[in-house]
N, C-alpha and C positions, 0 to 999 in steps of 0.2 A: 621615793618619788615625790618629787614638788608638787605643791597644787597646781600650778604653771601645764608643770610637764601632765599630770592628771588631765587638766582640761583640754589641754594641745592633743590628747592621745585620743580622749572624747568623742573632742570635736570632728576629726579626723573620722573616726569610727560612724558618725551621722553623716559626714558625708559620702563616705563608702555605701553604709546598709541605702542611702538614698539611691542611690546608682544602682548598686543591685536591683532594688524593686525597681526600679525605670527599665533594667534590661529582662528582669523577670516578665515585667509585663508587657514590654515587646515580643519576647516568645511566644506567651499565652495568646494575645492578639492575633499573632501570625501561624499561630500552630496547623492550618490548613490551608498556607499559600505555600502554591508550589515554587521550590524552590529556595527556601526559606530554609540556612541552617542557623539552627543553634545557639547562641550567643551566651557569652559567659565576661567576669569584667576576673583581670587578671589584678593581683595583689600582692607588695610586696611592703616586707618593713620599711619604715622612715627611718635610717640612720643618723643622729645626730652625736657627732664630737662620742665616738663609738660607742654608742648609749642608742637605744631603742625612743622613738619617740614617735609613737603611734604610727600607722599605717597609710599606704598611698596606694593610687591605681594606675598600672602600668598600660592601660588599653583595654578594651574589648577583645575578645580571641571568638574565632569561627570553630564552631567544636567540627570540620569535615574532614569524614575518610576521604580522600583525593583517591584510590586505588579501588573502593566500593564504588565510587560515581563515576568513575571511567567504565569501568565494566559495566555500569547501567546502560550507558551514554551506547554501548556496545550492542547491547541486547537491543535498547531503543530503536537501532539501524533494523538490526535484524527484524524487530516486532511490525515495521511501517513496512516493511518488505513483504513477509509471510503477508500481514493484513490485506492488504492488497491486490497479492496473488490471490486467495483465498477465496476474497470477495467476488472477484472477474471470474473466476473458475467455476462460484457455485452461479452466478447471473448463466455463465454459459451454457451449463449443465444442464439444469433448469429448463432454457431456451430451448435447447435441443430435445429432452425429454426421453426417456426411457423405457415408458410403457408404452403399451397402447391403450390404455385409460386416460393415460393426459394429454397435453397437448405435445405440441412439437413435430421433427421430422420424421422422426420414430412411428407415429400414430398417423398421419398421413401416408406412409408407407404402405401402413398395414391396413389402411383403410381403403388405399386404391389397389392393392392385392384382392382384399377382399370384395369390391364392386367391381370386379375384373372376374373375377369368381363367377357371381352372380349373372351378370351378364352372357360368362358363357353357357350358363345354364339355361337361360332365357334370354335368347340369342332377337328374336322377334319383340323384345320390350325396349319403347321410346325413351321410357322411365329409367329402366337398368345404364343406357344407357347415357344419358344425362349424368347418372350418378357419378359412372367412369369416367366421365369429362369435366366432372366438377371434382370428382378426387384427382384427378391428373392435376387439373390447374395450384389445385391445394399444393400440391410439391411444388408445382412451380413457386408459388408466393410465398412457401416455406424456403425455399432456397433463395428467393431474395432477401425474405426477412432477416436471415441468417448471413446472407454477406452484407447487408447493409450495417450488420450486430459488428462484423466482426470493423468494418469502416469507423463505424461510431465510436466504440472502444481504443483504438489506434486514434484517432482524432482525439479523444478526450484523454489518453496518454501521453499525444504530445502537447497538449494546450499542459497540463498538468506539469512538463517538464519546464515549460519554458515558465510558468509560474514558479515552480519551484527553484528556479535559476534565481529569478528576482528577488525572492525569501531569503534565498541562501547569502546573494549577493547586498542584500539590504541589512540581515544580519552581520556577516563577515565586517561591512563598516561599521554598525554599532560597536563591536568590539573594539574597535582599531578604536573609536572614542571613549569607550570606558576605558584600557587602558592608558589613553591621556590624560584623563581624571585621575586615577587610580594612582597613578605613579607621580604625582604632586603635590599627595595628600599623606597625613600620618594614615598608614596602613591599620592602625593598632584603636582605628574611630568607628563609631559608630557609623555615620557616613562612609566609608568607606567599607564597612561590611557589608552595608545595604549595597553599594557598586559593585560589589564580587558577587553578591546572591543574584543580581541583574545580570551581571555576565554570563553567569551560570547559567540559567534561563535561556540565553540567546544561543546556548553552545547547547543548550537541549534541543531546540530548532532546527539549529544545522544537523545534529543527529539524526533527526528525522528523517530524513534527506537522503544523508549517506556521512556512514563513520569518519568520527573526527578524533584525534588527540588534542590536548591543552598542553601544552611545552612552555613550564616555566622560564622567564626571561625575568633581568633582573627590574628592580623597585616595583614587582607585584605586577609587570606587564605577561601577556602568554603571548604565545604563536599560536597559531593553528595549521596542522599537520594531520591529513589523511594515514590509517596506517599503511600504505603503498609507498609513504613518505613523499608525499608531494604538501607544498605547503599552500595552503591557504590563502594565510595570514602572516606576515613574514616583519615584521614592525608596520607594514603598512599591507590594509586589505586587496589580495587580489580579486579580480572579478572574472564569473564565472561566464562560458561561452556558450550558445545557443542557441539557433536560430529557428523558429518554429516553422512550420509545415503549413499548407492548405489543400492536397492532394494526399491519397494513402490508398493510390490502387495498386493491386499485384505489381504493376512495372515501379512502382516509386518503394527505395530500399533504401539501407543505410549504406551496402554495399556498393551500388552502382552511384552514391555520392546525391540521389536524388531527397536524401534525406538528412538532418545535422546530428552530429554525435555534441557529446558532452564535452570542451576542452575548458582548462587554466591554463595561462600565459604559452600557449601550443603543447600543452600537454593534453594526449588523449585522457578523459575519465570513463568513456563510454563503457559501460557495462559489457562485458563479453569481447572487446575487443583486445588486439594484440600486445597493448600498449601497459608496462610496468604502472602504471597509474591505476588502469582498470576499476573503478566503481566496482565494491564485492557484494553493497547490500544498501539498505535504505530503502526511501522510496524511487531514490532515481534507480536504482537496481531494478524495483518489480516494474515500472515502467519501461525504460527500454526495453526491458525482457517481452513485456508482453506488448510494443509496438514493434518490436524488430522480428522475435523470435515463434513464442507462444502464437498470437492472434493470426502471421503471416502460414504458420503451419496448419492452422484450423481454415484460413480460408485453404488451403491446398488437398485440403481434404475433404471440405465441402466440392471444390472442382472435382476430384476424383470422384465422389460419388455419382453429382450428374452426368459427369464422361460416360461411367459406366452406366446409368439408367438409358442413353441415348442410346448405346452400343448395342445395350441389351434388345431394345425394341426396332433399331434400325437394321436387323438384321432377313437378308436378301430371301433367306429361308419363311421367313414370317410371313409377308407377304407378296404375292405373283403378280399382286397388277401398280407397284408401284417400281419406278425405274430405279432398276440396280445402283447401290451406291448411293440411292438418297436416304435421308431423314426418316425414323417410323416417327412413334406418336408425337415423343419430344425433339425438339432440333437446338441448336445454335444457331443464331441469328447471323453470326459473325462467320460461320461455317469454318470456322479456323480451331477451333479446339485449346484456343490460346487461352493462359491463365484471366482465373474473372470469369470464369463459366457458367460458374452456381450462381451468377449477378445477371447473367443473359441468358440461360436457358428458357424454353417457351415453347409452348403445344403447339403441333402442325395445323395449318391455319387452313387444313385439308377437311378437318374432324372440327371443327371450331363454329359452329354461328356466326357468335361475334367477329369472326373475319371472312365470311364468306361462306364458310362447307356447311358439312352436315354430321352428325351424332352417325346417323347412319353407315357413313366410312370406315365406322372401328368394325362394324360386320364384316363388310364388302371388300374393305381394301382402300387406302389412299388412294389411289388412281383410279376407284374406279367411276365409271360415267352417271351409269344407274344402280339402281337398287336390286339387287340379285332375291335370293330365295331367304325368305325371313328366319327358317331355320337351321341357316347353315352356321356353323360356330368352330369351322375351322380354323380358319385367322387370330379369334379370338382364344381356343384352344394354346394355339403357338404361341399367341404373346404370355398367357400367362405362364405357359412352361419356361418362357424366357425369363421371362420374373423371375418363377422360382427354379428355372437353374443353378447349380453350383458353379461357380467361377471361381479359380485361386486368382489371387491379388498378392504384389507384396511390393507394395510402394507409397511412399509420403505418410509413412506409418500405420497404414493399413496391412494386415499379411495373415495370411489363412483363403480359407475354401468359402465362399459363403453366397445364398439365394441375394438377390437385391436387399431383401427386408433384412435378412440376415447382416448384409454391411453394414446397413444404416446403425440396425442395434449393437453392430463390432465398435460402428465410431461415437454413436452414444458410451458405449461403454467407456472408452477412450476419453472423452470429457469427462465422465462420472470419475476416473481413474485419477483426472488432474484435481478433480476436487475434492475427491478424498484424501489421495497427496498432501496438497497444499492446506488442507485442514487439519492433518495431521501434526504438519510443520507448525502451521499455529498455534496449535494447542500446546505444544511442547514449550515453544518459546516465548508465549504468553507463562505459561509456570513458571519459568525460568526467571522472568523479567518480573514477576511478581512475588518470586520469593526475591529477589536481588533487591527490588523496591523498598521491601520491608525492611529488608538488613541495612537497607540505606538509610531508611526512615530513624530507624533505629540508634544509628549512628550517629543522624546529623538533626536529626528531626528534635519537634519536642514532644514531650512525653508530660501531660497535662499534671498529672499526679505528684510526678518528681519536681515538677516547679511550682507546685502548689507547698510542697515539703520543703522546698528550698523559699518559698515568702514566709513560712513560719521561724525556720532559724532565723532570717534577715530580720521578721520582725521583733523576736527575741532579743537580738544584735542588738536592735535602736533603743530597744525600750531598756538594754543593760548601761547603753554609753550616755543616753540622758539620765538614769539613775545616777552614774558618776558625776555628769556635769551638775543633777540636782542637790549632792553630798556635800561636791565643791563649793557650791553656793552658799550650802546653809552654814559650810565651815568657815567661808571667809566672811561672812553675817558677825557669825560668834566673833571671830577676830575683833572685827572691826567693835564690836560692843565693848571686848577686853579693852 
């Protein structure tokens, strides 16, 4: 070898190990931003007049499994799905309550069972009875509080969609711009790695959301393609469809049209409905689920219960001196029975103070004029045998034999049920998604240690190719003295 070709080989070699440590030390820098894979500089001989004449860099390369990050991107849908459900589930739970040590419908229940109790036992006390009108009302304001829950929730689901629409669709054209960028640049740059780790990023976003594919298109462009096979992203971003709510009583559905599903270019995505496109997960998944399906069925159950609370004490047998066919303690305002019950039910304004009556009526009777014998606790007997009679139910998810108190605690339990459920689901695929993270990480990620190993060979590398260039030096010195 010439001194020529010597130093050409060199030189060549300090410009390489330089690069390397520039992209060494862009991993290390980035080794905890998300999204951020790997970088390596690719290397191959300098052929000269078929003779080796030191080394050159073919590009930058992305060290990523493409087939681990899909499946991530996979689990991701599923993860904002569960989380979601999860969350709503235990808020509702909670709300509802399942003892009678905490709060909730459950312990109002059992509280106006038991000053119903009392009362009939000291039938002649002002006190007792206060109490059973101030636990009566307590159900009342627990069943508002609980349809107002179940309103607010569905409100904050659909506000949540029609944001999520904006994300998705604001994302969708980021892409459609990186790959204009992307596809007019050498793919094999440094810039241009950094534009695919950005893309990537914005296709974790739409994950979010609800499941995406990446469909290679040619000069490093993608698509974007749901797996239902509906596209996206198609060379150019389509925009997602939407239109948000301000109304969410029992009559307003997605059914009767009074409320918007999720469409692309007239394609249904709506979660649950009939349409090959169908949303299977994400977050737009746990949200429709639970403005359409979940929260619509919990108000229907909430109605069911006060239906029967009303039935139970309006009946003709209970009491003599009020007119057949009306109202006991509790009524409907709307005397229609129509859905939205547990939002208007309300104490007889017979028994009421605050609207005229008297405490004294839960003794005597709604209808009656005056005040009878202080000891009598017949009326008051019946009502609480009506309480705690057995009734069979089997309707809007309700089904079995059970006293009033007993319902409450069948549909307590019923909530408890969804959110152990839905906890269960998350637990699972939170694992899942965090062992897949890791194997991702693993793949694509850096790994502090192995690039710290890899700047000692580099700088090995430099410190051999300036030896050479130093040797060279001191040989053509000598020459030149000769």
């Amino acid at each position: 070898m010439s001194l020529s070709s010597a130093i050409h080989s060199a030189r060549s070699g300090l410009q390489v190990t330089s690069l390397r440590a520039g992209v060494v030390a862009t991993n290390v820098a980035n080794a905890s931003t998300p999204g951020y894979v790997r970088r390596s500089v690719l290397l191959s001989e300098n052929i000269v007049a078929s003779g080796t004449s030191g080394i050159r860099t073919d590009g930058i390369a992305r060290s990523q499994n493409e087939a681990i990050t899909a499946e991530r991107r996979n689990l991701t849908s599923d993860l904002a799905q569960a989380d979601v459900l999860s969350s709503t589930w235990r808020t509702i739970s909670s709300r509802v309550g399942d003892t009678a040590d905490g709060d909730g419908l459950f312990k109002t229940f059992a509280n106006f069972e038991s000053a119903l109790s009392n009362l009939a036992l000291t039938p002649e006390s002002g006190a007792d009875a206060a109490v059973v009108l101030n636990s009566a009302n307590a159900i009342v304001q627990e069943f508002h509080g609980l349809s107002q829950l179940s309103v607010s929730l569905r409100t904050e689901a659909d506000r949540e969609i029609a944001q999520g629409r904006d994300i998705v669709n604001s994302a969708l054209k980021t892409i459609e711009q990186l790959n204009g960028r992307i596809s007019g640049m050498d793919r094999t740059t440094g810039e241009a790695a950094a534009l695919i780790d950005e893309r990537g990023r914005v296709l974790d976003t739409i994950s979010e959301y609800l499941p995406v594919k990446a469909v290679p298109r040619d000069y490093g462009m993608i698509d974007v393609v749901t797996p239902e096979g509906v596209f996206l992203l198609a060379g150019t971003a389509r925009q997602l469809e939407f239109d948000a709510s301000s109304a969410f009583g029992p009559d307003q559905t997605i059914g009767n049209g009074a409320l918007s599903g999720l469409s692309v270019d007239g394609i249904p995505l709506t979660p649950g409905s009939s349409s090959y496109g169908a949303v299977s997960s994400g977050l737009f998944g746990a949200l429709f689920t639970l403005r359409d399906q979940d929260l619509p069925t919990f108000s229907t159950q909430l109605d069911t219960l006060a239906g029967d609370l009303i039935t139970r004490l309006s009946d003709d047998a209970i009491d003599p001196t009020k007119t057949p066919g009306d109202p006991g303690l509790f009524v409907d305002p709307a005397g229609s029975g129509a859905p939205g019950l547990a939002a208007r039910i309300s104490i007889n304004a017979a028994v009421d103070p605050a609207q005229g009556g008297a405490t004294w009526r839960l003794r005597d009777g709604l209808g009656a004029i005056a005040q009878g014998p202080t000891g009598d606790s017949t009326i008051l007997n019946a009502m609480l045998g009506s309480v705690k009679s057995v009734n069979s139910i089997n309707t809007n998810g309700i089904q079995g034999a059970f006293s009033s108190t007993e319902m409450v605690a069948q549909f307590a339990t019923l909530a408890g049920q969804k959110r152990v459920q839905n906890e269960t689901v998350l637990s699972s695929i939170s694992t899942q998604h965090t062992m897949l993270r890791d194997a991702e990480q693993a793949e694509n990620g850096v790994d502090i240690d192995v690039q710290m190993q890899e700047l000692i060979l580099i700088e090995q590398a430099y410190a051999a190719n300036a030896r050479v260039i130093e040797i060279a030096g001191q040989m053509i010195n000598r020459l030149m003295e000769i």
